[in-house]
Each structure stands twice: as C-alpha cells, then as structure tokens.
C-alpha positions as CSV (number, residue, x, y, z in Angstrom):
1,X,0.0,0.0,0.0
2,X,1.3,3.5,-0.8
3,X,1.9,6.2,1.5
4,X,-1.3,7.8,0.0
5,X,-3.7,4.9,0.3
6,X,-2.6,4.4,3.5
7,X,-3.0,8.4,4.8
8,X,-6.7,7.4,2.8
9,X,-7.7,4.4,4.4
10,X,-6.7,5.7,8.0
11,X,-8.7,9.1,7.2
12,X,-11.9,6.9,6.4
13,X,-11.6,4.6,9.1
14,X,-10.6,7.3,11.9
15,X,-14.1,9.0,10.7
16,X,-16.6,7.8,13.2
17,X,-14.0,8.6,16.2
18,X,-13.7,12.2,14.6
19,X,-17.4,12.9,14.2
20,X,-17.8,12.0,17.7
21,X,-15.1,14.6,18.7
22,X,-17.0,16.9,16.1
23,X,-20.1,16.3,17.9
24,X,-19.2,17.1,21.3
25,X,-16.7,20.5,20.5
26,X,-20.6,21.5,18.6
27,X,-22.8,20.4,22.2
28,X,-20.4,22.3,24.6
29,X,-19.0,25.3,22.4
30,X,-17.0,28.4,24.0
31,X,-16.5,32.3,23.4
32,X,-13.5,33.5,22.0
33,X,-11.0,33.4,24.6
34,X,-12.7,31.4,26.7
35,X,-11.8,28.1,25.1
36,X,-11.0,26.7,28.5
37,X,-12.5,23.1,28.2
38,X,-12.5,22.7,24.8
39,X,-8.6,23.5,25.0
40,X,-8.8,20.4,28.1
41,X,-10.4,18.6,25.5
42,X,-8.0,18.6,22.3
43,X,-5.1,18.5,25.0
44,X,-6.7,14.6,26.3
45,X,-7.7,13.8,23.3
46,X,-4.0,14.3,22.1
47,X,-2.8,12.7,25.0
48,X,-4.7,9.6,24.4
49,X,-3.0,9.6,21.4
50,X,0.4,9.5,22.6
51,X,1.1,12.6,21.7
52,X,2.5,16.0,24.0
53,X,0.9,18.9,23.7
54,X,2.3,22.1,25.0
55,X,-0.7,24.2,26.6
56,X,-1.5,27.5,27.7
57,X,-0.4,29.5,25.1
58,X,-2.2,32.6,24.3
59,X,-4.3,31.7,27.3
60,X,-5.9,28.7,26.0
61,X,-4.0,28.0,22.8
62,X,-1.9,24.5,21.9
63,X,0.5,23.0,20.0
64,X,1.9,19.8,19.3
65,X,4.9,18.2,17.3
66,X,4.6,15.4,15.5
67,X,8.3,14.2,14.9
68,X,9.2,12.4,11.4
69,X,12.8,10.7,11.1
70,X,15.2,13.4,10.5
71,X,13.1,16.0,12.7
72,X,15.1,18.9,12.3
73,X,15.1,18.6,8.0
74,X,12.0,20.7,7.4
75,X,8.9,21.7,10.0
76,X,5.2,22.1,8.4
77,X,2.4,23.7,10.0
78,X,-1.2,23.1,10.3
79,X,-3.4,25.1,12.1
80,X,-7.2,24.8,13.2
81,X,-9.4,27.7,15.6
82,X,-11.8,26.4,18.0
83,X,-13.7,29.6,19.6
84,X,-17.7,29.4,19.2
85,X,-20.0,32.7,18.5
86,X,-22.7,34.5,20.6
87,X,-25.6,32.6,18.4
88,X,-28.3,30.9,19.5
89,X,-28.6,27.8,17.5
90,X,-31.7,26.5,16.1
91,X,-31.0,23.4,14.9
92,X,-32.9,20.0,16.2
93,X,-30.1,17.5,16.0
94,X,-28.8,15.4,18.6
95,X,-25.7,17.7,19.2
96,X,-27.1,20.9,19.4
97,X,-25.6,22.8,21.6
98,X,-26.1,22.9,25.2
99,X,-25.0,26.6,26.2
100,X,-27.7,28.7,25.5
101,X,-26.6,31.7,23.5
102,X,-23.4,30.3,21.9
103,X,-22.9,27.7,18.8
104,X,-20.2,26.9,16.6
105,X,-21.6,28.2,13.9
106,X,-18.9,28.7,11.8
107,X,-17.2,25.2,12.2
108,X,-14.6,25.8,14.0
109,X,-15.5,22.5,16.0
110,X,-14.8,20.9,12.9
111,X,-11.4,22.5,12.3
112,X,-10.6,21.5,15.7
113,X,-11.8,17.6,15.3
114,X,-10.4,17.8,11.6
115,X,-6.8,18.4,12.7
116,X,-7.5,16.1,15.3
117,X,-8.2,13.5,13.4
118,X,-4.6,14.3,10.8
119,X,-3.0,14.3,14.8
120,X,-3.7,10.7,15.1
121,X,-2.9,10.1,11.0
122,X,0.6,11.6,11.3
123,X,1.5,10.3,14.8
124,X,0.6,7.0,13.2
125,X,3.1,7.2,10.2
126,X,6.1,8.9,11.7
127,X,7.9,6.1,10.8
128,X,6.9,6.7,7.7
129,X,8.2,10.6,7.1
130,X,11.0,13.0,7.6
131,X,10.5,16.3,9.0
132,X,8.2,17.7,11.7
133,X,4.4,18.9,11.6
134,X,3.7,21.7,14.5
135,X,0.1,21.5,14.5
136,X,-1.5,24.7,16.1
137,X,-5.1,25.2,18.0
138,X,-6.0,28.6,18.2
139,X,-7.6,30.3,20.6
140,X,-10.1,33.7,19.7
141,X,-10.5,33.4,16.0
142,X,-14.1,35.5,16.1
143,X,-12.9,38.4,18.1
144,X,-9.9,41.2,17.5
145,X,-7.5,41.5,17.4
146,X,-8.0,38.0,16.8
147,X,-6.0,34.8,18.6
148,X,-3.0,34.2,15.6
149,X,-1.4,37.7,16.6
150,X,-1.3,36.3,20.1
151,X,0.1,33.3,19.0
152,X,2.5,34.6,16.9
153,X,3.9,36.9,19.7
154,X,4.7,34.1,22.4
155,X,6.3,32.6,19.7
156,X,3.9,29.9,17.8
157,X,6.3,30.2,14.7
158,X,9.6,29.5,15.7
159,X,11.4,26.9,17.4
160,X,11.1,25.5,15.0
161,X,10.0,28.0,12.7
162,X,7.6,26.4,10.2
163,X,8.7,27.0,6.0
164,X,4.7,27.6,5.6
165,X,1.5,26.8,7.7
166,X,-1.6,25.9,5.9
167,X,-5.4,26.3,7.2
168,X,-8.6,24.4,6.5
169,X,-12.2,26.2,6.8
170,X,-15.4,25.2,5.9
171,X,-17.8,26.0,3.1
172,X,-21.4,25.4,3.5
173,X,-21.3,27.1,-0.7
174,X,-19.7,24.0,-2.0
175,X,-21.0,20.7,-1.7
176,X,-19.3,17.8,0.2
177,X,-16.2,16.2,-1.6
178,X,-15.2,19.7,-2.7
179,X,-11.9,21.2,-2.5
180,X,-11.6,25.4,-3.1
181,X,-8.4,27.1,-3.7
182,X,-7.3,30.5,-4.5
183,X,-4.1,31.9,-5.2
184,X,-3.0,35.2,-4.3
185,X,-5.1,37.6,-2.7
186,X,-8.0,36.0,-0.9
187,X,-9.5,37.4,2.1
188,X,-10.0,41.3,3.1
189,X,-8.6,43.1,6.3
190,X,-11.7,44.1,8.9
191,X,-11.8,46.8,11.2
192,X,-14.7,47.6,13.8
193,X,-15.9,51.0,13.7
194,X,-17.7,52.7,17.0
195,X,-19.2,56.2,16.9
196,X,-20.9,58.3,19.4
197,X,-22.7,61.0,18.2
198,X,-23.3,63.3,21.1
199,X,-25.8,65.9,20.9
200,X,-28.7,67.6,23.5
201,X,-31.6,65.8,23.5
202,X,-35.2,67.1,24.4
203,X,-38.7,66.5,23.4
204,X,-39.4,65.9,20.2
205,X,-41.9,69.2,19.8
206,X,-39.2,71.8,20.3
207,X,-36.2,70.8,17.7
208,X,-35.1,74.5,18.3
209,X,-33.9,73.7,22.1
210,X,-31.9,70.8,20.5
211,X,-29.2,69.6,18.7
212,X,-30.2,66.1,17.3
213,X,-27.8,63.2,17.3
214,X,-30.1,61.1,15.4
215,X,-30.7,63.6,12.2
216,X,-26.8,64.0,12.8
217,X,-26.0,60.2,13.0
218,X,-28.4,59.7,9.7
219,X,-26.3,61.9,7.6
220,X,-22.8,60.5,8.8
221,X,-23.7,57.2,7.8
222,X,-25.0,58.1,4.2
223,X,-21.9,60.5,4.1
224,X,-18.8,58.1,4.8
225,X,-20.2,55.8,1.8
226,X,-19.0,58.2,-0.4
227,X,-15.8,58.2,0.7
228,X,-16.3,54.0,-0.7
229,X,-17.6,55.0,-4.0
230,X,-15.5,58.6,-5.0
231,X,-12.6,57.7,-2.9
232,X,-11.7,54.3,-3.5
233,X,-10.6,53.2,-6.6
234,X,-13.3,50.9,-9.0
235,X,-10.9,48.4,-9.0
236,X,-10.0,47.7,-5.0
237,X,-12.7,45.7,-3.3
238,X,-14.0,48.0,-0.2
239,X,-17.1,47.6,1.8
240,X,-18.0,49.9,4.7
241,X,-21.2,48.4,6.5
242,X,-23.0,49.5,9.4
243,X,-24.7,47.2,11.1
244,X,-25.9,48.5,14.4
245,X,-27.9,51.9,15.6
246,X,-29.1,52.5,19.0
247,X,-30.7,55.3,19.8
248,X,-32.6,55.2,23.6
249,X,-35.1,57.6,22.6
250,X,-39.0,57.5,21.9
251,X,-42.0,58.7,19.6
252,X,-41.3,62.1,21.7
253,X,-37.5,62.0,23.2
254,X,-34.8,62.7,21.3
255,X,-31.6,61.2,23.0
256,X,-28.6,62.8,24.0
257,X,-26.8,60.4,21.8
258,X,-26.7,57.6,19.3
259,X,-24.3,54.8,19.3
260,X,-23.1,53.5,15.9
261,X,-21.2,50.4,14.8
262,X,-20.0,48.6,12.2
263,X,-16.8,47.2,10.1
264,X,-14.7,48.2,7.0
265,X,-13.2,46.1,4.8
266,X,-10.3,46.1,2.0
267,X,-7.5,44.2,0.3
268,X,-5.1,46.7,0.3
269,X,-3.4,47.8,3.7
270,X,-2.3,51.4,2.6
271,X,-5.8,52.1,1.1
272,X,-6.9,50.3,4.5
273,X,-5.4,53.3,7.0
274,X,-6.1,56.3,4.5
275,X,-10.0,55.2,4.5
276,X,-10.6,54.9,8.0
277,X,-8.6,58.3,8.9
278,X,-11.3,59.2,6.7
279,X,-13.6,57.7,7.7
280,X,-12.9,59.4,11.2
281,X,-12.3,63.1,9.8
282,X,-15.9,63.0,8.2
283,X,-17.6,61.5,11.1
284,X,-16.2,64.5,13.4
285,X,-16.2,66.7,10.8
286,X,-20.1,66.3,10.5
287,X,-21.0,66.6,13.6
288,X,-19.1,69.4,14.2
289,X,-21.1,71.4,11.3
290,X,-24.1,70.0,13.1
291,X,-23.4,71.3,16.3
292,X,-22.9,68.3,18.3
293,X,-19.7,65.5,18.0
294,X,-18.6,62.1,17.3
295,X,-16.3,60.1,19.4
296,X,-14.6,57.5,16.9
297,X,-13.3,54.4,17.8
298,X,-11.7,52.0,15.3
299,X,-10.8,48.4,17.0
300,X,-8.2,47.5,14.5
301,X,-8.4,43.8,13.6
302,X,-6.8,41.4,10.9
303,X,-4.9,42.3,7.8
304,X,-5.2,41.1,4.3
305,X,-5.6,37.1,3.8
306,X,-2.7,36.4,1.1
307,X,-2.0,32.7,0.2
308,X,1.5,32.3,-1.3
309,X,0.9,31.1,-4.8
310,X,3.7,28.5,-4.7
311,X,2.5,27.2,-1.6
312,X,-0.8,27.1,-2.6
313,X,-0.1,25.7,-6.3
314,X,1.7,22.3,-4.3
315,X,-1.3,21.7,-1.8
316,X,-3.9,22.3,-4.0
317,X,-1.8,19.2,-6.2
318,X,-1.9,17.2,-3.4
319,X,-5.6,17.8,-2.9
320,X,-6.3,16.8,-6.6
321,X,-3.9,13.7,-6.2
322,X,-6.0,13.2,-2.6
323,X,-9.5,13.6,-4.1
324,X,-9.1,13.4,-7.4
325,X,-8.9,16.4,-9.9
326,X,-12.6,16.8,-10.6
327,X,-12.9,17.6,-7.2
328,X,-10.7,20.4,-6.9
329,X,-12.2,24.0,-7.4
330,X,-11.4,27.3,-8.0
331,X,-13.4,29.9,-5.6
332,X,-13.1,33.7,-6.0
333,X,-11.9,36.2,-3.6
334,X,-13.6,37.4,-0.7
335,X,-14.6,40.6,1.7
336,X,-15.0,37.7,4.6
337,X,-12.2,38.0,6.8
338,X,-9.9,36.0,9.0
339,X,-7.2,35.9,11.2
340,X,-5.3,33.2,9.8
341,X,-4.0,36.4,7.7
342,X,-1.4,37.0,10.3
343,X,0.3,33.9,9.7
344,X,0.1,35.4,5.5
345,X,2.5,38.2,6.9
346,X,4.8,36.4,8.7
347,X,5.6,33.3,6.6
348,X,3.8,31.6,3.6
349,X,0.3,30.5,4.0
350,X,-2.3,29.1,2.0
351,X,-5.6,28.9,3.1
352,X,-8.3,26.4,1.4
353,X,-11.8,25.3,1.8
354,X,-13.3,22.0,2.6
355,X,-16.8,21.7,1.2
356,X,-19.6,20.7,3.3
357,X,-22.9,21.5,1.7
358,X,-25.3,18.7,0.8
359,X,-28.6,19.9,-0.6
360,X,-30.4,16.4,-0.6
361,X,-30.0,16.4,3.1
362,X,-31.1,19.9,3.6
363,X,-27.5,21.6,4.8
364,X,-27.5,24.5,3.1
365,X,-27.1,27.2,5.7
366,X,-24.1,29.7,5.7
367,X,-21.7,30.2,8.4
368,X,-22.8,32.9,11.4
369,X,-26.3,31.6,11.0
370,X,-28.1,29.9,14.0
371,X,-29.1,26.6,10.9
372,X,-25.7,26.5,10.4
373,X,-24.3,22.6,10.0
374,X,-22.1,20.1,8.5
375,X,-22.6,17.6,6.2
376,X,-20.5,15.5,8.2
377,X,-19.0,13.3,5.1
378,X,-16.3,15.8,5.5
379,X,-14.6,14.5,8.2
380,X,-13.8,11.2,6.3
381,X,-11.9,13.7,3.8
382,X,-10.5,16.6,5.9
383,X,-8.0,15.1,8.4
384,X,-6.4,12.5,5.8
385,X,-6.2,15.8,3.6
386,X,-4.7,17.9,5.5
387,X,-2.4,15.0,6.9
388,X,-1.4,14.1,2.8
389,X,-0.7,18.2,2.5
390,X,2.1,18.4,5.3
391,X,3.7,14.9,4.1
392,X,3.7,16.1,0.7
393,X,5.4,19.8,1.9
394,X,7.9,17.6,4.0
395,X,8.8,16.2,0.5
396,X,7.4,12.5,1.4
C-alpha cells in the first residue's frame, strides 16, 4: 500500500472517532478566549493519542509536534481555531448545543476535530516521514484582534520555525467532496468602527432647544459611503457596513446620543489606514457642522488574507492527487475576513476550503447563521487531507 492509500484508508476509518469529537466540540461550544474546556479537551484527546501537547499559550491556545525521522530537516504547520459565536442555534439534531446563546456556527468544532483526526494520521506514520508537523489550535479566532497575533507573539512560529503553515475552513457554498483554492489575494482586512454622536436631546416638539444626534448620525452614515464609492478606486474591493444603531429615545424624546457600529473592509493595507482616517475626519467633521460631535473608535483587527501562490499551487496538487482532480475548485476572492492572515504576513500561507454542503440532506445554511451545520461526510476527507498536505510539503 502507498503512502497515499494508507494516509486514505486511516482518514476513512478514523471518521466515526472524529465525528464523535465533532459532535461534542458543537454540544459544549465556548466564546472566543474562553476556550478553556474545549482547550482540556484537544489536550486529552492528544494525549490519548500518545502525543505532548504544549498548553497554555495565548491563554488557552496549543500546539503539538509530530516528529518524522530526521526532525530537524523541514517543519510544516497546520493550524485549526476552536472559539464558538454569541448565536443561538436552532438546529434539532442530537448535538445541538447545550450553552444557551453560543454555537459553533462557523465550524470551528470541525477544524478542531479535523486536525485532530490528521494528529492521530501523522503520529501513526512517523515512521513513515522525515520532518516535523507543529500542529497549532488557536484560541479567539471570532474576536480582534483576533488569537494568531497572540500566538505569533509568544512565539507559535519559531522553534522551529515552520517553512509555511496551511489552514482548512469550511464552506457550506460548495458541496461535500469539494476542494476550493485560491491563489494570491483572498480574504480582506476588517476593522470595527464605534461612533458616538453626542448631541442635546429634548422632546421631540421643540427641535429649536436641541441639537439632534439622530438627524446628525443619519447623515454621517450616508456621508462616509461616499468616501467608498469617490474615494476608492473601481478596482480595489471595499465595503463599509453598518450594522448597528441604538438610539434610547422614543416617539417624543430625542436622546442625547446615538451609538453606531460597524466594520470596514479592503485588500489593500495602505488604502486600508487612509479610509478609516477618513472615515474618522468626516464623522467628526459632520458633527461638528451639526453642532454636536462624534467620538470614533476604530478596533483594528486582521490584515489582508494572502495565500502564497507556490505554496498554494503544491497543496492544492496534493488535494487533486487526494480527491481526485474533478474535485478540486477554484473559488473567488472574498470581503470575509480571517485571522489566519497574520500567519500570510509572517511566513507563507495558503488557506483552502473544505466543502460541506449537501442539498439532498437539507444543509445548506451559511456560516454565522443559527441553521448552520455540517454535512459530516467531510470528516472522512479533511484530516487525511490535510495529513497528505504536510507529508507532501515535507517532500514524502
């Protein structure tokens, strides 16, 4: 049996044990940072396997060598997050999950149980390989400034420092058995933007005693578009949305203020800082005209997502040798965001998707949605992936 059919067979007949690892991450999910059983978890789960994991890094964060013969020839990582969101899930199945308000509903629990399940592949054939695979759990994925720039300042890539580090996500878009790449350019930078516009609120019969911050707030948010469509060139990708306006007035109270939030995205980091000094000069700028003000706060979060095209050319080969070529996809680039981009800066990265859509069964739902699920046919094909990837980066 080949090295291949063997990284195959182990992937299909690990898939039960990794579904029920799936299954339980989704019943008993955790907030970003706050990963503290989950991180118990993956560190039994790796112990059972015979493996060392070093814990507590970046709070809650993990990692864990897998040593080849000839560790010290080349190091490969793999990396999965494992935070949960602030959704409450809808879902009927079996699994759903038992803390009210959270879900993994953008499959983090099976990034976690994927990687997991390549864990137990690679430990398996390390008589088999040369090099070492660093596999990497990550705390904080959902939240900025997001848990890979914590991890990357106690030191996640070095010693040894990895010659790239590759990431799996789901993609409730393409159907199970699917494999998405894209080279280049990929994912956009996201900031959070918070204004206050402060005015003097009053009853709503005598405007002349008051200045408004909701008439004041209405024209800031249609203003700063335009600095998206006339100041931003046709060609770079930029979306400014605002999500979120609270205003604790009524039919007949105007506020004293009105709190604002929302996110800005681009692929391009120097168009990135000149928009949202922008972005703050109008908002002030506004409100000033208007009589009142604007506090701005921007809660800068992840950079560009860039996957190395040489990198991504050789897994995406491996993929096709792993699935078969018919199976591999192109998919286009994206305003999503995602902190795996700090690893992009630091040393090269690809970042692919693992399809898990399967219409006949009625998963269809899109990540961040409280219908969100898996077509669970993945996990036969993600951690024996993923496992083929490294070998094939370690030149096995």
């Amino acid at each position: 049996m080949s090295l291949l059919q063997s990284v195959q067979e182990k992937s299909k007949s690990n898939a039960a044990e990794v579904v029920k690892w799936r299954r339980y991450l989704h019943a008993n999910p955790e907030l970003s940072y706050k990963e503290f059983n989950t991180a118990k978890f993956i560190a039994q789960t790796l112990r059972d396997a015979g493996l060392n994991p070093i814990e507590g890094i970046a709070g809650t964060g993990l990692i864990v060598m897998i040593e080849g013969k000839n560790p010290f020839k080349k190091t490969v990582a793999l990396r999965a997050d494992m935070d949960a969101l602030p959704i409450t899930e809808a879902n009927t199945v079996e699994y759903k999950s038992k803390n009210t308000g959270v879900m993994h509903a953008c499959g983090h629990d099976v990034h976690t149980s994927s990687l997991l399940g390549t864990a137990k592949i690679l430990n398996s054939l390390k008589d088999k390989f040369e090099g070492t695979v660093k596999l990497i759990f990550q705390p904080g994925e959902e939240k900025n400034p997001g848990g890979a720039s914590y991890m990357i300042k106690e030191g996640v890539l070095e010693n040894p420092r990895p010659a790239s580090i590759i990431g799996q996500h789901v993609m409730p878009l393409l159907p199970v058995g699917k494999i998405g790449f894209r080279e280049g350019m990929y994912m956009a930078s996201s900031d959070e933007i918070y204004l206050t516009v402060i005015g003097k609120g009053g009853h709503a019969s005598t405007p002349e005693l008051m200045i408004d911050p909701v008439v004041i707030a209405s024209h800031i948010i249609i203003a700063v578009q335009q600095i998206i469509s006339r100041n931003a060139s046709p060609k770079q990708p930029t979306v400014l949305s605002f999500g979120k306006i609270s205003a604790e007035g009524a039919t007949n109270i105007i506020p004293n203020e009105v709190n604002i939030a929302g996110t800005f995205r681009a692929l391009n980091e120097v168009w990135r800082k000149e928009a949202l000094i922008k972005i703050k000069k109008m908002a002030e700028g506004i409100a000033e005209s208007m009589g009142g003000r604007c506090e701005v706060d921007i809660s800068h979060g992840y950079p560009y997502l860039e996957n190395n095209p040489e990198l991504t050319q050789r897994i995406r080969k491996a993929a096709e040798e792993y699935v078969g070529k018919e199976n591999v996809v192109d998919i286009d680039l994206t305003l999503g965001s995602e902190d795996f981009a700090y690893y992009s800066h630091v040393i090269p990265a690809s970042f692919y998707r693992l399809g898990t859509r399967n219409e006949a069964k009625g998963i269809t739902s899109y990540v961040h949605t409280p219908t969100f699920d898996i077509d669970e046919d993945a996990l036969a094909i993600g951690p024996g992936l993923m496992a083929w990837m490294a070998l094939k980066e370690l030149g096995n």
